[in-house]
PDB file of N, CA, C and O in Angstrom, chain B, residues numbered from 101:
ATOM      1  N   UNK B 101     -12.052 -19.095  20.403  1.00  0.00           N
ATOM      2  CA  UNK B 101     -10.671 -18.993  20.795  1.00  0.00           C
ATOM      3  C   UNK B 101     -10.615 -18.740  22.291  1.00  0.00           C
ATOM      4  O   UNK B 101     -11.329 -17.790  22.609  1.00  0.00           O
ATOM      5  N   UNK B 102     -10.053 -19.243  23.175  1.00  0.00           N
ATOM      6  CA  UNK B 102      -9.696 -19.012  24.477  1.00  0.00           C
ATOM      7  C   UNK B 102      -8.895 -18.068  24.450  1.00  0.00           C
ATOM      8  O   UNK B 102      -8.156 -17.639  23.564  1.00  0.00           O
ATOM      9  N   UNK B 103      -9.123 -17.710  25.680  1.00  0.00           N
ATOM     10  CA  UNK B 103      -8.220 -16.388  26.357  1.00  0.00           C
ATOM     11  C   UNK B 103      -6.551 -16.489  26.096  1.00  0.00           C
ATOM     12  O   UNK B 103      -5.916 -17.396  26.634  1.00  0.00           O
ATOM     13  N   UNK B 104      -5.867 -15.457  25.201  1.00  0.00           N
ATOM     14  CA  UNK B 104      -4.746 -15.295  25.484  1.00  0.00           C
ATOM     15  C   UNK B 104      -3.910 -16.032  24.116  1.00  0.00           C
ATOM     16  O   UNK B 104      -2.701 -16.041  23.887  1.00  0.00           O
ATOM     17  N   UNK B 105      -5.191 -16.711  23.220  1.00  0.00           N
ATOM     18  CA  UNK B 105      -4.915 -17.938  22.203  1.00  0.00           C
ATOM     19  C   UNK B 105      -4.771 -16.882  20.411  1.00  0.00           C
ATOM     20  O   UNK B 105      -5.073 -15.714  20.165  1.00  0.00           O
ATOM     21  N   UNK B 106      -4.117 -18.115  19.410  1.00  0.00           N
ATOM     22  CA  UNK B 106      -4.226 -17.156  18.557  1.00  0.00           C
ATOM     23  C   UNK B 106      -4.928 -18.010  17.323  1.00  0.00           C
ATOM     24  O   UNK B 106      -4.406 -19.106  17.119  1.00  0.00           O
ATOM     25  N   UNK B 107      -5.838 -17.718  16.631  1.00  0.00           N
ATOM     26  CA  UNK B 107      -6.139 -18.368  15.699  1.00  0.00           C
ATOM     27  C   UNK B 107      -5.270 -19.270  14.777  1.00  0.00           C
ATOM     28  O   UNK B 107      -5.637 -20.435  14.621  1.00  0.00           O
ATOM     29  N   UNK B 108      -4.295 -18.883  14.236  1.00  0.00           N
ATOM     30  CA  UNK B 108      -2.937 -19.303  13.285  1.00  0.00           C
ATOM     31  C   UNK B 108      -2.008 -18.590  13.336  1.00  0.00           C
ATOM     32  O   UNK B 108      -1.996 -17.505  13.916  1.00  0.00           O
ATOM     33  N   UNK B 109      -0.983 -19.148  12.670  1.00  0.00           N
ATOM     34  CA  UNK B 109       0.271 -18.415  12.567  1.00  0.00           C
ATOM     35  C   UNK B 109      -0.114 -17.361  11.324  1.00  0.00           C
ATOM     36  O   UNK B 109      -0.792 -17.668  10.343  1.00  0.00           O
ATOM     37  N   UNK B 110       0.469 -16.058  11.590  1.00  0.00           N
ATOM     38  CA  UNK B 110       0.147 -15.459  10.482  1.00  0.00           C
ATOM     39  C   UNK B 110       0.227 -15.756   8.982  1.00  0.00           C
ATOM     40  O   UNK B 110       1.371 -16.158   8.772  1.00  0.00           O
ATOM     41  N   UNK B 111      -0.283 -15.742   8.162  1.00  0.00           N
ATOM     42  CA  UNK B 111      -0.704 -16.941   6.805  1.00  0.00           C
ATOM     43  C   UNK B 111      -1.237 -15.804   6.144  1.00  0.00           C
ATOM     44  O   UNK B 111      -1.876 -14.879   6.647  1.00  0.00           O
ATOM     45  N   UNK B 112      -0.893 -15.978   4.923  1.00  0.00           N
ATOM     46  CA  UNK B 112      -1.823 -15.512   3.449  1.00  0.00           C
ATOM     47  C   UNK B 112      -2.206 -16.614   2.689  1.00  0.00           C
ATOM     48  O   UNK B 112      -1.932 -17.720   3.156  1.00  0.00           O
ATOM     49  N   UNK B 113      -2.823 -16.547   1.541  1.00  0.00           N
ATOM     50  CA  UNK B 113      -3.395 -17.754   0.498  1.00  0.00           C
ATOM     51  C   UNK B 113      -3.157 -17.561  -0.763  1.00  0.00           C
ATOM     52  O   UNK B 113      -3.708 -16.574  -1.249  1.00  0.00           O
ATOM     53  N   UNK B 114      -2.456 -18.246  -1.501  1.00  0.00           N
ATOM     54  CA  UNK B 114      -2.337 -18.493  -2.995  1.00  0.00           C
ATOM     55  C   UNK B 114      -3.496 -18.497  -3.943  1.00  0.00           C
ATOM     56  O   UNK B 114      -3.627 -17.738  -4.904  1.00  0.00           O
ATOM     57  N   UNK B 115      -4.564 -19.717  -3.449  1.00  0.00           N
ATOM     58  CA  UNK B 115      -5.859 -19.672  -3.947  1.00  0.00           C
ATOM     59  C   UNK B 115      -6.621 -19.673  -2.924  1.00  0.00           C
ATOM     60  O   UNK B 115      -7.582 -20.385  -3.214  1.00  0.00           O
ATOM     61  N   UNK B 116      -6.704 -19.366  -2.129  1.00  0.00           N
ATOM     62  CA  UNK B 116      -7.865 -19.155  -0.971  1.00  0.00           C
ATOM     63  C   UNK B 116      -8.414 -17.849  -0.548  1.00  0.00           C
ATOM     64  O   UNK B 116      -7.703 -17.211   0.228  1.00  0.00           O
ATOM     65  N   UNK B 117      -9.795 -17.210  -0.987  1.00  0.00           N
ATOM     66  CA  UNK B 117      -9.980 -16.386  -0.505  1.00  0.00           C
ATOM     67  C   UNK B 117     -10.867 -16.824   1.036  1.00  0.00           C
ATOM     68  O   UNK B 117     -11.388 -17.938   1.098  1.00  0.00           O
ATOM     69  N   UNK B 118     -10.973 -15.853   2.227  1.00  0.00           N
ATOM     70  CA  UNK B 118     -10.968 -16.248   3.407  1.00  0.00           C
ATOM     71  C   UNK B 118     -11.722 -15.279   4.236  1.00  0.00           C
ATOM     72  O   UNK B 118     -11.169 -14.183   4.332  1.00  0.00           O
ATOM     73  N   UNK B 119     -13.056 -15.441   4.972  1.00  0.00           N
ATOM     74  CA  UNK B 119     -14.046 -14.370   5.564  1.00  0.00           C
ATOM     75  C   UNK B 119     -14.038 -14.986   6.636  1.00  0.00           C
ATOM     76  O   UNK B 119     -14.235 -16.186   6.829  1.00  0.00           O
ATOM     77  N   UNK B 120     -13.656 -13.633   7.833  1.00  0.00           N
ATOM     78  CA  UNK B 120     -14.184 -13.758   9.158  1.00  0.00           C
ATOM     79  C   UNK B 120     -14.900 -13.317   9.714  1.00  0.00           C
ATOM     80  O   UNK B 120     -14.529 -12.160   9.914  1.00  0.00           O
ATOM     81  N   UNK B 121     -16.524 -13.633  10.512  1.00  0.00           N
ATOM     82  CA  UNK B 121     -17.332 -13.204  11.179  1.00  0.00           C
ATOM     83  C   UNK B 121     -17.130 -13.147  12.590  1.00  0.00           C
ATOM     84  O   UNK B 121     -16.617 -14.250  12.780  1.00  0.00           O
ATOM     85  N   UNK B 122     -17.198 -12.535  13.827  1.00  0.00           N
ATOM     86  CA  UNK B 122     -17.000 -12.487  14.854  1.00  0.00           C
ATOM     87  C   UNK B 122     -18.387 -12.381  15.429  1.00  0.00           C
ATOM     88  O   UNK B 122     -19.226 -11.600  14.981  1.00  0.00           O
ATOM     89  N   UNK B 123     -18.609 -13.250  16.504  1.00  0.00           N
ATOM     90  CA  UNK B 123     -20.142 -13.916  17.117  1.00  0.00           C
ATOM     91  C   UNK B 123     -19.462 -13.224  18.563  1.00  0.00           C
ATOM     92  O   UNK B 123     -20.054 -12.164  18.764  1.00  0.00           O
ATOM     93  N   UNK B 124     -18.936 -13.351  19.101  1.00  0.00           N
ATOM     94  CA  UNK B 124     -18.678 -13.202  20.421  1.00  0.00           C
ATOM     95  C   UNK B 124     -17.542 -12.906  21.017  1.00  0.00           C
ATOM     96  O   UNK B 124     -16.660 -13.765  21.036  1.00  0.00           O
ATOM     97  N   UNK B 125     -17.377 -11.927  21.483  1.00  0.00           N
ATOM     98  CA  UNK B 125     -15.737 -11.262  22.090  1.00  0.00           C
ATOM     99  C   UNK B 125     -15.237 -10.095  21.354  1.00  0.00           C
ATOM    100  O   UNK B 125     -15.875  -9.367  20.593  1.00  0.00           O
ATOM    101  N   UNK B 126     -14.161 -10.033  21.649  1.00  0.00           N
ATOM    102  CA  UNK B 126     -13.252  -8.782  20.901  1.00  0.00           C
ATOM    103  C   UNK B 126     -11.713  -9.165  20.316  1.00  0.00           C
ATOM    104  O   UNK B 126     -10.778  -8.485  20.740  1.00  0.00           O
ATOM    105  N   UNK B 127     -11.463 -10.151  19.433  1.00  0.00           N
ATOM    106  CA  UNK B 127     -10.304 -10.676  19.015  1.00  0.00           C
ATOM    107  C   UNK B 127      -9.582  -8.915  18.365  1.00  0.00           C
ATOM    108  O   UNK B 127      -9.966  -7.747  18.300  1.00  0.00           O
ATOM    109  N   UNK B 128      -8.417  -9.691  18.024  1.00  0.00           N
ATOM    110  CA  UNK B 128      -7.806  -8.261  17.398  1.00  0.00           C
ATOM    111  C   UNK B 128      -7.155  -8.693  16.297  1.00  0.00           C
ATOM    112  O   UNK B 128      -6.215  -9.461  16.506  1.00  0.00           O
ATOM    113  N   UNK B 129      -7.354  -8.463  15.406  1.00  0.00           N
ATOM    114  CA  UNK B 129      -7.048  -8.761  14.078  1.00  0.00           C
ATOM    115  C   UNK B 129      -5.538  -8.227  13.600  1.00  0.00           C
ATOM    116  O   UNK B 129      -5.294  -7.023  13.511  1.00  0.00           O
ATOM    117  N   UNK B 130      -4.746  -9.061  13.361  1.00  0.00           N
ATOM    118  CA  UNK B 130      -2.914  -8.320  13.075  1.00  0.00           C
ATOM    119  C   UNK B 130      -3.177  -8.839  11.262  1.00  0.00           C
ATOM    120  O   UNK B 130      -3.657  -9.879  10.812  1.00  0.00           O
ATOM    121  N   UNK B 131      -2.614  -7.577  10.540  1.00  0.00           N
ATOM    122  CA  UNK B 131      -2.317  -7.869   9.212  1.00  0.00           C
ATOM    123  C   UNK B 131      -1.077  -7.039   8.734  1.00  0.00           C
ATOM    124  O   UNK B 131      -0.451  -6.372   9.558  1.00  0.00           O
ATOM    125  N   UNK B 132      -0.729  -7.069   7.472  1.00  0.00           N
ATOM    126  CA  UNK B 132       0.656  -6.121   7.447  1.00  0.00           C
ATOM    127  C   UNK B 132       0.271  -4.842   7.408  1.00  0.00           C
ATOM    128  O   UNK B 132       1.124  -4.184   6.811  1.00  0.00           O
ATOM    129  N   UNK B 133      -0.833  -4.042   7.856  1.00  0.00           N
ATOM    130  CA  UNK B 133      -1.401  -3.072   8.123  1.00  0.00           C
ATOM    131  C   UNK B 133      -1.281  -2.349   9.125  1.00  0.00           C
ATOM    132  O   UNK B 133      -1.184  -1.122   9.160  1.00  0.00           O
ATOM    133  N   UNK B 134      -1.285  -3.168  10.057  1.00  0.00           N
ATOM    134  CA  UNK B 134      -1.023  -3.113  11.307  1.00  0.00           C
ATOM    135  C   UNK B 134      -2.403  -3.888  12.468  1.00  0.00           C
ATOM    136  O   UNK B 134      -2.984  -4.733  11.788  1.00  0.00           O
ATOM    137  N   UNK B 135      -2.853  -3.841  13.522  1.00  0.00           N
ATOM    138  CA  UNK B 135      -4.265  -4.424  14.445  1.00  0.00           C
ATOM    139  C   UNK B 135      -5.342  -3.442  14.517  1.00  0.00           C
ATOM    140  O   UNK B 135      -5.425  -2.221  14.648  1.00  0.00           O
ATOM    141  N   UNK B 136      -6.109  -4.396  14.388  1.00  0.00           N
ATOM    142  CA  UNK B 136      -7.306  -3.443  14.465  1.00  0.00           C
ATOM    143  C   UNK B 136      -7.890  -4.353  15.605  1.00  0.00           C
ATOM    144  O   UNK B 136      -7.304  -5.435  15.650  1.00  0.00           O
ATOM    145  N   UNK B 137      -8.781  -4.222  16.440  1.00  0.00           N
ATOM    146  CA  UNK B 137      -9.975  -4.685  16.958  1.00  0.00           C
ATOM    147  C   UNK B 137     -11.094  -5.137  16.771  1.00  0.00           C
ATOM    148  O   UNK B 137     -11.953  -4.265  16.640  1.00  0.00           O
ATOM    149  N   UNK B 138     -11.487  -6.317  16.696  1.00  0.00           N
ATOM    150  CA  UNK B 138     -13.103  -6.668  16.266  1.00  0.00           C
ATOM    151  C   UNK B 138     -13.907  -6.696  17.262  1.00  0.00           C
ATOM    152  O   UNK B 138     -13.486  -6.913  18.398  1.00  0.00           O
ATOM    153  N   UNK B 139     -14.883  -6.533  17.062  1.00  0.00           N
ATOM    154  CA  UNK B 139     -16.721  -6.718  17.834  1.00  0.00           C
ATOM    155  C   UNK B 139     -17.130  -7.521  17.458  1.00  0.00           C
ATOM    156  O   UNK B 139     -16.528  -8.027  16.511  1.00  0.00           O
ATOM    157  N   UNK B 140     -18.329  -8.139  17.898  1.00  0.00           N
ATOM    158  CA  UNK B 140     -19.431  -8.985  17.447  1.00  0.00           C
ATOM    159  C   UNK B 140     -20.213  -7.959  16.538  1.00  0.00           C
ATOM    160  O   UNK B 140     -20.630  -6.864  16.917  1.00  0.00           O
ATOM    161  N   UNK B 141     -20.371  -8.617  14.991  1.00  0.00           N
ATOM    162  CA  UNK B 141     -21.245  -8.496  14.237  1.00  0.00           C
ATOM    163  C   UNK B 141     -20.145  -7.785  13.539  1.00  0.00           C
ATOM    164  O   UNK B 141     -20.581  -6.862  12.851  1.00  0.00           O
ATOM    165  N   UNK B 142     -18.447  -7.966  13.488  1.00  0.00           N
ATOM    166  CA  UNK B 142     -17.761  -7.029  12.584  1.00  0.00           C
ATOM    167  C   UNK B 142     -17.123  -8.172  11.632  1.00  0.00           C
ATOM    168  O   UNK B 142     -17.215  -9.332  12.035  1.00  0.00           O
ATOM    169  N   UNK B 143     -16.548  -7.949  10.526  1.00  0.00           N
ATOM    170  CA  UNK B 143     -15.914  -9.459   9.525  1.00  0.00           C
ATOM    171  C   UNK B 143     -15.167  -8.497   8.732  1.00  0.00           C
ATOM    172  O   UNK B 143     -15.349  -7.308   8.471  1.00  0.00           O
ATOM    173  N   UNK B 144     -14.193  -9.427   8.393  1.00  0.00           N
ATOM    174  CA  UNK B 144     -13.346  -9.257   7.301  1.00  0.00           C
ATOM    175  C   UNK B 144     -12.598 -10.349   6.514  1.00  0.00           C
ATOM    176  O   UNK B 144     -12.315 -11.483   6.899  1.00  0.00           O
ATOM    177  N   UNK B 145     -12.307  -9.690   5.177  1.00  0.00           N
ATOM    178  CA  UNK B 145     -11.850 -10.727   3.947  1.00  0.00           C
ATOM    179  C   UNK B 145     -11.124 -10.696   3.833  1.00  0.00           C
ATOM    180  O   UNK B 145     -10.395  -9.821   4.298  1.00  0.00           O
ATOM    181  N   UNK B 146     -10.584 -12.093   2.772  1.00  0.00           N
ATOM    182  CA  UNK B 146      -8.668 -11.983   2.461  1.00  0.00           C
ATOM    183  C   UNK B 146      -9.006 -12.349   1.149  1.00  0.00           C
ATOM    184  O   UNK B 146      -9.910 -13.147   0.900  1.00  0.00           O
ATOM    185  N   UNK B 147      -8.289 -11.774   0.270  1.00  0.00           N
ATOM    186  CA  UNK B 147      -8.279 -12.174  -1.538  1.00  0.00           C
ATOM    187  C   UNK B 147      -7.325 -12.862  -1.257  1.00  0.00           C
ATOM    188  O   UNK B 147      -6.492 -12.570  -0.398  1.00  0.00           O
ATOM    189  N   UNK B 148      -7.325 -14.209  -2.181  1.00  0.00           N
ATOM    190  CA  UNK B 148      -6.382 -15.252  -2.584  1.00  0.00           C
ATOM    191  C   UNK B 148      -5.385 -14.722  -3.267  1.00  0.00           C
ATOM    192  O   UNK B 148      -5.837 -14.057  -4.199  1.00  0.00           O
ATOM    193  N   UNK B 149      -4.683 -14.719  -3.241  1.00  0.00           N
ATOM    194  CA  UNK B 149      -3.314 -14.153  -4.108  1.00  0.00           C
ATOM    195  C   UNK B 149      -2.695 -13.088  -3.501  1.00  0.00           C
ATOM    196  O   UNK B 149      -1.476 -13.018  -3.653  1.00  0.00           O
ATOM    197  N   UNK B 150      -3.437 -11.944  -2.618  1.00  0.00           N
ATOM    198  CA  UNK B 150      -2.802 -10.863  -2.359  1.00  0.00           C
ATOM    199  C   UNK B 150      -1.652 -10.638  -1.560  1.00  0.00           C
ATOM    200  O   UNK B 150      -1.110  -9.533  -1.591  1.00  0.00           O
ATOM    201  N   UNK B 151      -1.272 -11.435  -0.942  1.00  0.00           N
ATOM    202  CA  UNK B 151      -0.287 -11.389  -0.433  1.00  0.00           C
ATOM    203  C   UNK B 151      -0.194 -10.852   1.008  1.00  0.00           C
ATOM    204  O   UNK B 151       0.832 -10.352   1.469  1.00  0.00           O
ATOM    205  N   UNK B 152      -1.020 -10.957   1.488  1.00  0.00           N
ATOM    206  CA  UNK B 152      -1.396  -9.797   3.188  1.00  0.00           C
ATOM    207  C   UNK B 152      -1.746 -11.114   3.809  1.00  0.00           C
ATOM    208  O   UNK B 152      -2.455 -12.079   3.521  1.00  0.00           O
ATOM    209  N   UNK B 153      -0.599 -10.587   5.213  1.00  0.00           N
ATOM    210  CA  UNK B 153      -0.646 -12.013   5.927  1.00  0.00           C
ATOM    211  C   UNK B 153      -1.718 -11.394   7.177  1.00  0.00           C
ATOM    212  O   UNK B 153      -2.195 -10.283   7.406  1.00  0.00           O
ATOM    213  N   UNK B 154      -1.806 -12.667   7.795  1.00  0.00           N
ATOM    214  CA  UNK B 154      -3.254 -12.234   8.888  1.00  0.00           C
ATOM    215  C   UNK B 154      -3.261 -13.293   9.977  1.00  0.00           C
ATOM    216  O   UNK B 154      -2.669 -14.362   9.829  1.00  0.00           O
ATOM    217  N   UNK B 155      -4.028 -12.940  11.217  1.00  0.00           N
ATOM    218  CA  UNK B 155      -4.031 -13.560  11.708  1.00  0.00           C
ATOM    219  C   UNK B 155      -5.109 -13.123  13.031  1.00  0.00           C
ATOM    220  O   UNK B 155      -5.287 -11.909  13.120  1.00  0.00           O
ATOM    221  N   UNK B 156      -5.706 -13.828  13.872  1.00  0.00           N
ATOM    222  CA  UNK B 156      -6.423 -13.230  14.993  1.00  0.00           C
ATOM    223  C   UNK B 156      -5.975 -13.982  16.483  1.00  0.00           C
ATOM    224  O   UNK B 156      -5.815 -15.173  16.749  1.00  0.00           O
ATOM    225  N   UNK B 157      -5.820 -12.483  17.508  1.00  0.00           N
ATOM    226  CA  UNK B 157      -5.429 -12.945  18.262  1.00  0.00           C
ATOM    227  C   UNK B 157      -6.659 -12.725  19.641  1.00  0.00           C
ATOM    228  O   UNK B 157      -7.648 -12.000  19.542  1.00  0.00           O
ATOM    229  N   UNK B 158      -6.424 -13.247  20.436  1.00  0.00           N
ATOM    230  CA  UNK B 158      -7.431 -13.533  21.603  1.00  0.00           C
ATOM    231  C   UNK B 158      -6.455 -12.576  23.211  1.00  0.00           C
ATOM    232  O   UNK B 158      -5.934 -13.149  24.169  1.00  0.00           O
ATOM    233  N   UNK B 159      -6.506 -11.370  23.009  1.00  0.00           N
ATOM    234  CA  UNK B 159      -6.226 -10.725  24.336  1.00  0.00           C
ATOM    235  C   UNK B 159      -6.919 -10.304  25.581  1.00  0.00           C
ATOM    236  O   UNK B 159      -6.662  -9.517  26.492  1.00  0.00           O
ATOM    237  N   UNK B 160      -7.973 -11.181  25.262  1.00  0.00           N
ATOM    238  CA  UNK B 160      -8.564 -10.641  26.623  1.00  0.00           C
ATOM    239  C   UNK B 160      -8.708 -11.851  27.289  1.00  0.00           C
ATOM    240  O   UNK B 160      -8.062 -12.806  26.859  1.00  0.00           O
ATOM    241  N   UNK B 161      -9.774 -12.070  28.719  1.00  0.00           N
ATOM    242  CA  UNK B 161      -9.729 -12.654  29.718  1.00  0.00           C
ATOM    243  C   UNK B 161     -11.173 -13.626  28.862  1.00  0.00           C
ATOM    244  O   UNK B 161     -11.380 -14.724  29.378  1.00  0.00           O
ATOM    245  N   UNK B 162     -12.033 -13.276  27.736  1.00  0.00           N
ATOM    246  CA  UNK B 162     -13.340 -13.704  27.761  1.00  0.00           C
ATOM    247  C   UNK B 162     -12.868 -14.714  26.035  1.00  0.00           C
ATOM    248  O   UNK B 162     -11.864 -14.523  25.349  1.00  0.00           O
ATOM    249  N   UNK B 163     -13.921 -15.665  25.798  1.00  0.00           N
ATOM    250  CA  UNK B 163     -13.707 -16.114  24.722  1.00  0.00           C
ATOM    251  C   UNK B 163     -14.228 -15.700  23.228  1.00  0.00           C
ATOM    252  O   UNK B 163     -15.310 -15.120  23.308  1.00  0.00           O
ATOM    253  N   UNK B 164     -14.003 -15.767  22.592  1.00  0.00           N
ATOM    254  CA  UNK B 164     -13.542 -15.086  21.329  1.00  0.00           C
ATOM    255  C   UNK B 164     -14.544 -16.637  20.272  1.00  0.00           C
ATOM    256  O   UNK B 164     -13.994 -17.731  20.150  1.00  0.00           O
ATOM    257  N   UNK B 165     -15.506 -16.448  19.864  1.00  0.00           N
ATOM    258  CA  UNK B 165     -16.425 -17.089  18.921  1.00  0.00           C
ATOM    259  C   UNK B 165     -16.627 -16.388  17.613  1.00  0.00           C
ATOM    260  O   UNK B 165     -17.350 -15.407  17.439  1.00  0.00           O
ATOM    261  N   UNK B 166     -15.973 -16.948  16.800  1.00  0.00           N
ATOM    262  CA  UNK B 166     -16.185 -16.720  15.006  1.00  0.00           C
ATOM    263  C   UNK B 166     -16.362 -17.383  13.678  1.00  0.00           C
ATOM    264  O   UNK B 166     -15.626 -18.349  13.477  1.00  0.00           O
ATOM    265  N   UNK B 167     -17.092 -17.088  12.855  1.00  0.00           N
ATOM    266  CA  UNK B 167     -17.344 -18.426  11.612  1.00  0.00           C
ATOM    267  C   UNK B 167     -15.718 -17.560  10.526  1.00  0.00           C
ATOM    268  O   UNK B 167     -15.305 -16.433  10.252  1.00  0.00           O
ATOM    269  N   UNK B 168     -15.335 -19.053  10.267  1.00  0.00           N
ATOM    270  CA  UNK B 168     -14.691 -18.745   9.191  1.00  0.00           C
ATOM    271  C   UNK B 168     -14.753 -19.676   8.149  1.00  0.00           C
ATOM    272  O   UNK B 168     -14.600 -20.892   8.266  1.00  0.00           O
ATOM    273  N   UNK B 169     -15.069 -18.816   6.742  1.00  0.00           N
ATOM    274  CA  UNK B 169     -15.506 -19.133   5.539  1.00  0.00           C
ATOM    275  C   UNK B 169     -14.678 -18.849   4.296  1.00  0.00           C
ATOM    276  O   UNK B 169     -14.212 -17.778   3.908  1.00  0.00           O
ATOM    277  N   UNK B 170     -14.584 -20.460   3.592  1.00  0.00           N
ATOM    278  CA  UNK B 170     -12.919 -19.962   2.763  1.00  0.00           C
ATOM    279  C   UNK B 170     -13.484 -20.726   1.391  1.00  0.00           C
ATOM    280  O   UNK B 170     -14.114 -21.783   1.435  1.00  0.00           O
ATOM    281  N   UNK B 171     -13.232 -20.184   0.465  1.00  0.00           N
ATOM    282  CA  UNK B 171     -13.657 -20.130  -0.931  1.00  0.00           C
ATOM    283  C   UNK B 171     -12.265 -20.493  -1.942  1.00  0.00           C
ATOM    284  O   UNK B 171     -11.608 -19.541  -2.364  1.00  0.00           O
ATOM    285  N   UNK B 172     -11.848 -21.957  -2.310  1.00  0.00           N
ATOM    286  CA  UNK B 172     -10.899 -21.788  -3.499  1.00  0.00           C
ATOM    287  C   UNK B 172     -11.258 -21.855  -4.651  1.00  0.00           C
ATOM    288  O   UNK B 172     -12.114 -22.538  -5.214  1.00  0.00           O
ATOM    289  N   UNK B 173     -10.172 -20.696  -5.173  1.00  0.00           N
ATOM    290  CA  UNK B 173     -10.413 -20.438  -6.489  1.00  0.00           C
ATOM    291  C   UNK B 173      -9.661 -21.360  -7.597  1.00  0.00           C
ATOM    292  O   UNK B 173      -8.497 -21.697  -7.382  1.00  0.00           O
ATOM    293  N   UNK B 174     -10.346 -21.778  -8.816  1.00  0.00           N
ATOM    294  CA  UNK B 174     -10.093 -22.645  -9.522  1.00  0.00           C
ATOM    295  C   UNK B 174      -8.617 -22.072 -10.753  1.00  0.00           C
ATOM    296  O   UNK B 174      -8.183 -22.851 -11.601  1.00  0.00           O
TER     297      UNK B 174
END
């Protein structure tokens, strides 16, 4: 993700559960929880159905590298 960029519009999944790994930077993670901050080597999941929207955003000046891995359920 480039500087200042946001992964998606905030989104949940019906049948999609959804894992993010963070490789490089410090994105900040918004959910109906409220933001948290990620590191390299930090991840987090989304259950399909639950209803918690999400999204990652890119606030800093450096770029933001992450695998994301999405699993539908039958």
């Amino acid at each position: 993700m480039a500087p200042g960029s946001v992964s998606a519009l905030r989104h949940s999944h019906a049948k999609q559960d959804e894992f993010v790994y963070v490789l490089e930077g410090t994105p900040t993670l918004v959910t109906d929880a409220g933001s948290t901050e990620l590191a390299p080597g930090m991840c987090a999941g989304f259950k399909a159905g639950s209803g918690g929207g999400h999204r990652l955003l890119n606030r800093t000046d450096a770029m933001v590298v992450y695998l994301e891995a999405t699993h539908v359920r039958a």
